[in-house]
C-alpha positions as CSV (number, residue, x, y, z in Angstrom):
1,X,88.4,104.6,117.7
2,X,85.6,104.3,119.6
3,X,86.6,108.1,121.6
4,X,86.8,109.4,118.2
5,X,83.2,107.5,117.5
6,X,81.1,104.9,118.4
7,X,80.5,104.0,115.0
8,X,83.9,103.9,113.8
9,X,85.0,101.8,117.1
10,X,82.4,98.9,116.1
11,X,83.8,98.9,112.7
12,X,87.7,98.5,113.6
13,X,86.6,96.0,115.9
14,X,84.3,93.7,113.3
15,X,87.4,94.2,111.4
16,X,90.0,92.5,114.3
17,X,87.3,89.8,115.0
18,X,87.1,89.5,111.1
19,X,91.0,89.0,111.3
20,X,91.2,86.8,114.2
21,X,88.9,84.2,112.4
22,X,91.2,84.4,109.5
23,X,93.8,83.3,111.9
24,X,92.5,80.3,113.2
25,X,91.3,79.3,109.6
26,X,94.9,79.4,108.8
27,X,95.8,77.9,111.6
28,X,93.4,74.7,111.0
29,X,94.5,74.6,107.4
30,X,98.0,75.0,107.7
31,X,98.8,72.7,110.6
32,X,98.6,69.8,109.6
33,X,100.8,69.9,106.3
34,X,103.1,71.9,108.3
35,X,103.4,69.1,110.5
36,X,103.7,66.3,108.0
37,X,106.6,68.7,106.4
38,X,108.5,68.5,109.7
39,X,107.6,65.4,110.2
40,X,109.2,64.1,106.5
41,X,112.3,66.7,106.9
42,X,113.1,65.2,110.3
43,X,113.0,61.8,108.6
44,X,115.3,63.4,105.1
45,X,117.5,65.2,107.8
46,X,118.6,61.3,109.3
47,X,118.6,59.9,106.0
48,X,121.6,62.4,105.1
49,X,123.5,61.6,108.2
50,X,123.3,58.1,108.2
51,X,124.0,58.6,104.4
52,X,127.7,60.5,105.6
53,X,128.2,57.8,108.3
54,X,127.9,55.1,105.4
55,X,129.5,57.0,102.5
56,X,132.4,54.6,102.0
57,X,129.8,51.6,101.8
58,X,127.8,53.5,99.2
59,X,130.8,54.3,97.3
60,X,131.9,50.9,97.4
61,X,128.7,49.1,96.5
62,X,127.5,51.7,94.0
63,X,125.0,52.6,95.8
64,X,125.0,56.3,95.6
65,X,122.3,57.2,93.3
66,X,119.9,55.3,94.9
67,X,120.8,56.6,98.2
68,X,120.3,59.8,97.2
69,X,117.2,58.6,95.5
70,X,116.3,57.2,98.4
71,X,117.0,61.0,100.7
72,X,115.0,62.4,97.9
73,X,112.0,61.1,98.3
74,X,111.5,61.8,101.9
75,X,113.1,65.5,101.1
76,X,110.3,66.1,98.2
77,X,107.4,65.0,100.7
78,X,108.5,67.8,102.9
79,X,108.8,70.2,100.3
80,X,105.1,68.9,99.2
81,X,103.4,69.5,102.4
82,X,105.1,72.5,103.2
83,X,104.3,73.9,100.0
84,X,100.8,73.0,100.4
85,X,100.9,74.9,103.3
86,X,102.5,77.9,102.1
87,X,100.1,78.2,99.2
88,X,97.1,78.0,101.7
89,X,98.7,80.8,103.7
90,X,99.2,83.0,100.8
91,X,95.6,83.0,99.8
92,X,94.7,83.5,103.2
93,X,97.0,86.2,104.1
94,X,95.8,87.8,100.4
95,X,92.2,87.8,102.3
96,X,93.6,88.9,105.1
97,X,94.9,92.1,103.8
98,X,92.2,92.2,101.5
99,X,90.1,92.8,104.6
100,X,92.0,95.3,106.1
101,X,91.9,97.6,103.1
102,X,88.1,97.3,102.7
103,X,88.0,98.0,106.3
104,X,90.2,101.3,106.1
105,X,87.8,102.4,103.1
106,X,84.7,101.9,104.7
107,X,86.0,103.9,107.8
108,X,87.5,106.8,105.5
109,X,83.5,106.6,103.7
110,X,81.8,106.5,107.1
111,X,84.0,109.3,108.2
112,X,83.2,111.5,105.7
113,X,79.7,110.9,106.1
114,X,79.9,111.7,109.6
115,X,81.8,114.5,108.9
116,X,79.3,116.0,106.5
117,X,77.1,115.7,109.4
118,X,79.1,117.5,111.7
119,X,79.3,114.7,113.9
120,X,83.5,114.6,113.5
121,X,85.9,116.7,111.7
122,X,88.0,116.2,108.7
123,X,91.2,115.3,110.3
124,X,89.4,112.8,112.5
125,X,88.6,110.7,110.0
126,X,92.1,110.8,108.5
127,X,93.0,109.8,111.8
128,X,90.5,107.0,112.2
129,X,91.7,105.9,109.4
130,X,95.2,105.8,109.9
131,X,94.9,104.4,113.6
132,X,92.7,101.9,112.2
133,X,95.4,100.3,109.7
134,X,97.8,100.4,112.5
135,X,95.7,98.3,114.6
136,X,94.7,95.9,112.1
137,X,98.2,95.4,110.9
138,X,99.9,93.2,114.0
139,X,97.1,90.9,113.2
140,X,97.4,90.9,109.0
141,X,101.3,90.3,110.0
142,X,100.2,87.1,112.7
143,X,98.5,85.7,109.5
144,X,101.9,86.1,107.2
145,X,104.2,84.7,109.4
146,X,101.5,81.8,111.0
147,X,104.4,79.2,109.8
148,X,106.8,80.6,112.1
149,X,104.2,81.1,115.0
150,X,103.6,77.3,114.6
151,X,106.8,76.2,114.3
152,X,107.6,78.8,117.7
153,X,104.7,77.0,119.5
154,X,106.4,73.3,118.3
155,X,109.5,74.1,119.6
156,X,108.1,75.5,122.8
157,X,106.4,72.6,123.6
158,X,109.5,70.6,123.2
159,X,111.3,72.6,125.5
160,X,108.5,72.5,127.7
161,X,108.5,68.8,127.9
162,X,112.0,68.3,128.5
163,X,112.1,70.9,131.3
164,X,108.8,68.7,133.1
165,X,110.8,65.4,132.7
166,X,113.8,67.0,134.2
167,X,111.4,68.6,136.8
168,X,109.6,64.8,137.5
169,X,113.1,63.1,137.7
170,X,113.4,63.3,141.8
171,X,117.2,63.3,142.7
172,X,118.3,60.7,143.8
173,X,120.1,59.5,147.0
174,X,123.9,58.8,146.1
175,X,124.4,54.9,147.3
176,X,127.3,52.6,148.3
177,X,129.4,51.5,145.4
178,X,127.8,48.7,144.1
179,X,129.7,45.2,144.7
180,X,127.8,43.9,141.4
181,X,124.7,41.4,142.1
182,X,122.5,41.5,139.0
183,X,118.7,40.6,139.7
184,X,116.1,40.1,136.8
185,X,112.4,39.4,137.9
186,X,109.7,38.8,135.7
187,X,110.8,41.2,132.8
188,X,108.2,41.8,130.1
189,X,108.6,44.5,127.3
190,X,106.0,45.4,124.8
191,X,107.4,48.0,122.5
192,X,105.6,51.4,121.7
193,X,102.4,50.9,119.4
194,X,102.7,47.2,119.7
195,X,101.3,43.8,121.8
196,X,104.1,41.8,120.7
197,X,106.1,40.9,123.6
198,X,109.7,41.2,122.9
199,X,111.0,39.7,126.2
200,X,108.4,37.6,128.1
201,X,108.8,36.6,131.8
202,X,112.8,36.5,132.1
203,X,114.2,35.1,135.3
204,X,117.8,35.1,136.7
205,X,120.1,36.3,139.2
206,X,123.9,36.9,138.9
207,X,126.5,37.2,142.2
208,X,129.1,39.8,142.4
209,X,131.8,38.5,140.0
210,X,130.0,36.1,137.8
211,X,129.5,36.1,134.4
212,X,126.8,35.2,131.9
213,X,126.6,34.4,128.0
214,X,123.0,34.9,126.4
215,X,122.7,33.5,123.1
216,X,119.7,32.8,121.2
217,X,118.7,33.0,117.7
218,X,118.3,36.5,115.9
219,X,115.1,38.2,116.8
220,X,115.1,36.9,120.2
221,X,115.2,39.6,122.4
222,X,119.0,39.7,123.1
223,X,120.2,43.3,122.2
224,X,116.8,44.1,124.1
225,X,117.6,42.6,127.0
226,X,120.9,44.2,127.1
227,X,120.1,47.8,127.1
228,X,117.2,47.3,129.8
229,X,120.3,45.8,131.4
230,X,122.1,49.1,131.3
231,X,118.8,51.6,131.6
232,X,118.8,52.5,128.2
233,X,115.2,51.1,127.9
234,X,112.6,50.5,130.8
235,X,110.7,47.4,131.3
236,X,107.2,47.2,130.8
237,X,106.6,45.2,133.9
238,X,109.3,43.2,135.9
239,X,112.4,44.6,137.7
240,X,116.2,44.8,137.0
241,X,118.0,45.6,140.4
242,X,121.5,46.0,140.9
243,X,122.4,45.5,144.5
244,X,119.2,45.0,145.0
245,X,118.1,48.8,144.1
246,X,116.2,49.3,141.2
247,X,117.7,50.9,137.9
248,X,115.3,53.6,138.0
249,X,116.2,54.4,141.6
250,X,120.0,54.5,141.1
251,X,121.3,58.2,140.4
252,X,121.8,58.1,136.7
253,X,125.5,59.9,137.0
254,X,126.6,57.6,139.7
255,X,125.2,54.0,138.1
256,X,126.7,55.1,134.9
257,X,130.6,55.2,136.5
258,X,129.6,52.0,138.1
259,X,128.1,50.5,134.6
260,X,130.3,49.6,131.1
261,X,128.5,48.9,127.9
262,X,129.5,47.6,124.6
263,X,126.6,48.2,122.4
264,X,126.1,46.2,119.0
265,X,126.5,48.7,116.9
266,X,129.7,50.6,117.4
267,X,130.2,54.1,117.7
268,X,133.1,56.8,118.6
269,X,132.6,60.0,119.8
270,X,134.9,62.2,117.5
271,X,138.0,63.3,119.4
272,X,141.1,61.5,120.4
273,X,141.2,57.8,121.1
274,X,141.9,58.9,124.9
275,X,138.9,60.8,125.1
276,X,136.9,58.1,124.0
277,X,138.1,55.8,126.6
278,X,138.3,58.0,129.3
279,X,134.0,58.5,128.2
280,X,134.9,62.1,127.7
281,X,136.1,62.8,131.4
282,X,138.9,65.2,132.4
283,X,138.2,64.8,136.1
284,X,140.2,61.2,136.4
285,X,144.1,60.8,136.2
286,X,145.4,59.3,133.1
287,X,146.6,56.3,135.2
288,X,142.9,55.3,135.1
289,X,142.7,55.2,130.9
290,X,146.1,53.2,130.9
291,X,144.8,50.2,133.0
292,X,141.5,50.1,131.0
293,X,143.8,49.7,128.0
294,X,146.1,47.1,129.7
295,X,143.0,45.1,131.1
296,X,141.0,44.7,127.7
297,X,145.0,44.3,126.1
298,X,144.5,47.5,123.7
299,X,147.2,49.2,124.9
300,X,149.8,48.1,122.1
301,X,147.3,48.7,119.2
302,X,147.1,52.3,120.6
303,X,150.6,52.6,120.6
304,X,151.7,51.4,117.6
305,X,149.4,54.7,116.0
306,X,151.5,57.6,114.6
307,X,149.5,59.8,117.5
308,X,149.3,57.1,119.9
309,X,146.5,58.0,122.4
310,X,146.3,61.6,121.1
311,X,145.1,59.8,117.4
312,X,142.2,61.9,116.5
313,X,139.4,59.7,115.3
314,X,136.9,61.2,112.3
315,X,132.9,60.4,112.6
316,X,133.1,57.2,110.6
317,X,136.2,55.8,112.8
318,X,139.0,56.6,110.5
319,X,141.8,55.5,110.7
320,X,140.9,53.1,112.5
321,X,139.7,49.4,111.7
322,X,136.3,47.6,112.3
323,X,138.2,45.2,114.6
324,X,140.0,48.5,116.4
325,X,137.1,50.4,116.8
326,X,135.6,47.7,118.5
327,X,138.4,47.1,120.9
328,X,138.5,51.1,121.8
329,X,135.5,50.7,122.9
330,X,135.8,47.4,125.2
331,X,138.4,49.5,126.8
332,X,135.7,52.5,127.1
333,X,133.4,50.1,128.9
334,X,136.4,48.8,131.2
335,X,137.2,52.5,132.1
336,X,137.2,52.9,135.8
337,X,136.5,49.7,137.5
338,X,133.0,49.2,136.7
339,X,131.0,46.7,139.1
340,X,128.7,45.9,135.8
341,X,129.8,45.1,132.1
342,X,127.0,43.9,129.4
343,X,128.6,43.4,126.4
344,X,126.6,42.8,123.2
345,X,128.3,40.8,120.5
346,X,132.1,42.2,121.4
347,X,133.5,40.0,119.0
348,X,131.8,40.3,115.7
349,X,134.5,42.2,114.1
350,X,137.3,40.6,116.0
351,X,140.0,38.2,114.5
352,X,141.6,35.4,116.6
353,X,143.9,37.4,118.4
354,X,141.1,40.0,119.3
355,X,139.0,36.8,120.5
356,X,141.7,35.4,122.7
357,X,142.3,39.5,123.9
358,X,138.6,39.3,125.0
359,X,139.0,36.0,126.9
360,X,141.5,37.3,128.8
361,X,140.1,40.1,129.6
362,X,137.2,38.0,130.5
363,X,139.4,36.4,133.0
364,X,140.8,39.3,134.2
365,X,137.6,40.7,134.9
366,X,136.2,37.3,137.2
367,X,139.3,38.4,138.8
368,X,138.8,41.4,139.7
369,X,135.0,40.1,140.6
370,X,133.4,42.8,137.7
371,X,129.7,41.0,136.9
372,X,130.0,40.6,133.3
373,X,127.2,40.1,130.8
374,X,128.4,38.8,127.1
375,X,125.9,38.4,124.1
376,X,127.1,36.4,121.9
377,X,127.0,33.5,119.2
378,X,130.2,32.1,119.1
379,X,130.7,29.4,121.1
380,X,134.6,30.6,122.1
381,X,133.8,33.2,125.0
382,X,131.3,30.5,126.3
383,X,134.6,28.8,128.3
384,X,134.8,31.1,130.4
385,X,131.6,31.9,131.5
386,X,129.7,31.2,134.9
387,X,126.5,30.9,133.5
388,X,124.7,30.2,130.2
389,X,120.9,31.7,129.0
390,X,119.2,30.5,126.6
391,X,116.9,33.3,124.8
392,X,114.4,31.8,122.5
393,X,111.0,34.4,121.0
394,X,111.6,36.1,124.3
395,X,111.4,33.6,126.6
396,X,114.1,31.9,128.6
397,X,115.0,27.9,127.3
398,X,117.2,27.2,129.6
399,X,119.6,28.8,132.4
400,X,122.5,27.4,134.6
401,X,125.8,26.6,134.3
402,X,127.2,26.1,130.5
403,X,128.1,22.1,130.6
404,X,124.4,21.4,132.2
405,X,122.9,23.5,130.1
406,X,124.1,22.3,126.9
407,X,123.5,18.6,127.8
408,X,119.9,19.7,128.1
409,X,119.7,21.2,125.3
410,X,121.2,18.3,123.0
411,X,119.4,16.0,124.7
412,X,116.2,17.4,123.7
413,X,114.2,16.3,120.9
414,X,114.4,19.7,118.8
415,X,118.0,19.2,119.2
416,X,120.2,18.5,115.8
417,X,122.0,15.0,115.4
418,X,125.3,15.5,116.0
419,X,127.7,14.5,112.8
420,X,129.8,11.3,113.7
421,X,133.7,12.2,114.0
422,X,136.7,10.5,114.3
423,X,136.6,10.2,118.7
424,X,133.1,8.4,118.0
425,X,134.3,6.4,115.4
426,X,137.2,4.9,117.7
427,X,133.9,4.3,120.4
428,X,134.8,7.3,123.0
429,X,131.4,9.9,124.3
430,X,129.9,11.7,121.5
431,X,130.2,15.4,121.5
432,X,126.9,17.1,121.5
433,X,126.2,20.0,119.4
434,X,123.9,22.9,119.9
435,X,120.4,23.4,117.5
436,X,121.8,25.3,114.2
437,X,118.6,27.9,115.3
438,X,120.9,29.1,118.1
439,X,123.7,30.5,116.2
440,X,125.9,28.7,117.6
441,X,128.6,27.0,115.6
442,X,131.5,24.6,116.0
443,X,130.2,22.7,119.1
444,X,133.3,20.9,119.3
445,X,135.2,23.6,120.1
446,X,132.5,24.6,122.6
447,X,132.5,21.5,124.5
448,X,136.3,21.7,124.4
């Protein structure tokens, strides 16, 4: 434009800067709803899914129209705000190619003025006017389509930041197999956006083979404890070494063959039930999914299926049980001879012959000297433990062997009374019982 002349050239390019602050109006007053629209359809998108992973619970329960009340509202404030922002950059973009137009007519006038002076000819100002509209139009387009440019740049920086946290995570050296010795210093965790301490200053050390029962009342920092246990979640301050390595320092593939976890809430991978104990490995004989299934005594429940260990499992579990599901994946945590097992509340959904299945298994993993970590609040698994912890707002009550333990905690004065029963009727030793707080019921059986 400007070899065609001068005048023309500072036009188009009034015109472009005239466009490019168009763009970054529309970028100021489009991000932000365009954000809070992600932000709400993220949040409608997990509301669905957790809606199909609990559809026979809603059915059940009649629950289903305020479930989907419930999706709603988080799916209409995205719709909202991204509204909002597509109004915005309709107007905008109107001005936008508002501005372009005006600019291609004041170029054709000023043409034609010029050329009635001489100064160009007839087909250059049709050309100036032509090149003019295609040079103005990538940025009338940017202005259209600014959604997808923001949402480009959003994804880009996601990507972006997982490729750094990759690049920061040094590899690690691959150590000995560890032999199992569990060391907790000092652990604090303050959760994101809070100052509430969650754990606060817990102390103890477990030897290769051992085991260890936490119990505590709800809220105490249990299932929290357990996944910083595994690496799932960092400390704040304090350190959790295995073998005396740090988590963090350990190879993430090699401590998780080394590591089984039972997590409190339940889930199975779809796929057969072998792939789910096997943790989705093809690299390990099949001898190796048989003895996790004889060692947590699952083996029988798996063959008794019409499929046996082909049985394909659905995303909710189907067909399996509550009490199954749960025992599929004791035997996932079991797979390969880990060193370390933490296993948070294995036996809520278990009946009595699941309970005595994960005693033995208990035993059978002292045996085979696996360090074994057991949340829980009923008081059977506590006979075969090593050690007992007491988790109370964080902190730790009290920590040694269960028969110690539980004599100093009945013996002190926030204790409950224990009932009179028939043994201290007829004048034998009382049996003391546990504060109702803990979760911990039948202490008779317990102390048994």
């Amino acid at each position: 434009m400007f070899l065609i002349h001068p005048y023309l050239g500072f036009i188009s390019l009034g015109a472009g800067i005239t466009l490019i602050v168009i763009a970054l109006v529309n970028q100021k007053a489009t991000m932000r709803p365009l954000g809070q629209a992600s932000l709400y359809a993220s949040k409608a998108d997990a509301d669905a899914d957790a809606l199909a992973r609990n559809s026979q619970v809603i059915n059940a329960m009649g629950m289903l129209n305020e479930s989907i009340l419930h999706w709603g509202g988080e799916q209409a404030r995205a719709l909202i705000f991204q509204s909002t922002a597509l109004d915005r950059n309709f107007w905008i973009s109107g001005v936008s190619k508002f501005a372009r137009i005006v600019t291609q007519i004041v170029i054709l006038g000023v043409g034609a003025y010029l050329a009635l002076h001489g100064n160009v000819t007839g087909g250059m100002m049709i050309a100036a006017s032509i090149i003019a509209g295609r040079a103005l139009q990538p940025l009338e387009i940017m202005i259209e389509g600014w959604r997808n440019l923001v949402q480009t740049r959003a994804a880009y920086a996601r990507v972006k930041g997982a490729v750094e946290n990759l690049k920061q995570e040094q590899p690690h050296l691959l150590l000995p197999r560890p032999e199992g010795r569990l060391t907790v210093e000092r652990l604090l965790y303050l959760p994101p956006g809070t100052k509430e301490a969650v754990l606060n200053g817990v102390n103890f050390e477990l030897q290769p083979g051992e085991s260890l029962a936490i119990v505590g009342p709800s809220g105490s920092g249990k299932s929290t404890l357990a996944r910083i246990l595994v690496g799932c979640l960092y400390p704040t301050a304090g350190k959790v070494r295995l073998d005396g390595t740090e988590l963090r320092n350990w190879d993430r593939r090699q401590f998780g063959e080394c590591t089984g976890y039972l997590p409190q809430e339940v889930e199975l991978f779809p796929g057969t039930i072998k792939e789910n104990v096997c943790r989705m490995r093809g690299d390990l004989p099949d001898e190796k999914i048989y003895q996790a299934a004889i060692l947590t005594d699952v083996h029988d429940i798996i063959s008794h299926l019409p499929n046996g260990y082909e049985t394909v499992m659905e995303r909710s579990g189907a067909p399996l049980s509550g009490g199954q599901k749960q025992r599929i994946a004791l035997a996932r945590a079991f797979f390969g001879d880990p060193s370390l097992v933490v296993l948070d509340e294995p036996n809520s959904n278990l009946d009595a012959a699941g309970e005595q299945a994960l005693t033995d298994t208990l035993q059978r993993a002292k045996e085979r000297r696996v360090t074994v970590v057991v949340i829980t609040q009923r008081p059977a698994v506590l006979n075969c433990m090593d050690k007992l912890l007491i988790l109370r707002a964080g902190r730790v009550e009290a920590f040694g062997p269960p028969s110690e333990v539980l004599l100093r905690v009945v013996r002190s004065p926030t204790a409950r009374a224990p009932a009179t029963s028939n043994t201290e009727r007829n004048g034998s030793e009382p049996t003391p019982s546990l504060p109702a707080s803990d979760g911990l019921e039948n202490s008779r059986e317990l102390q048994a």
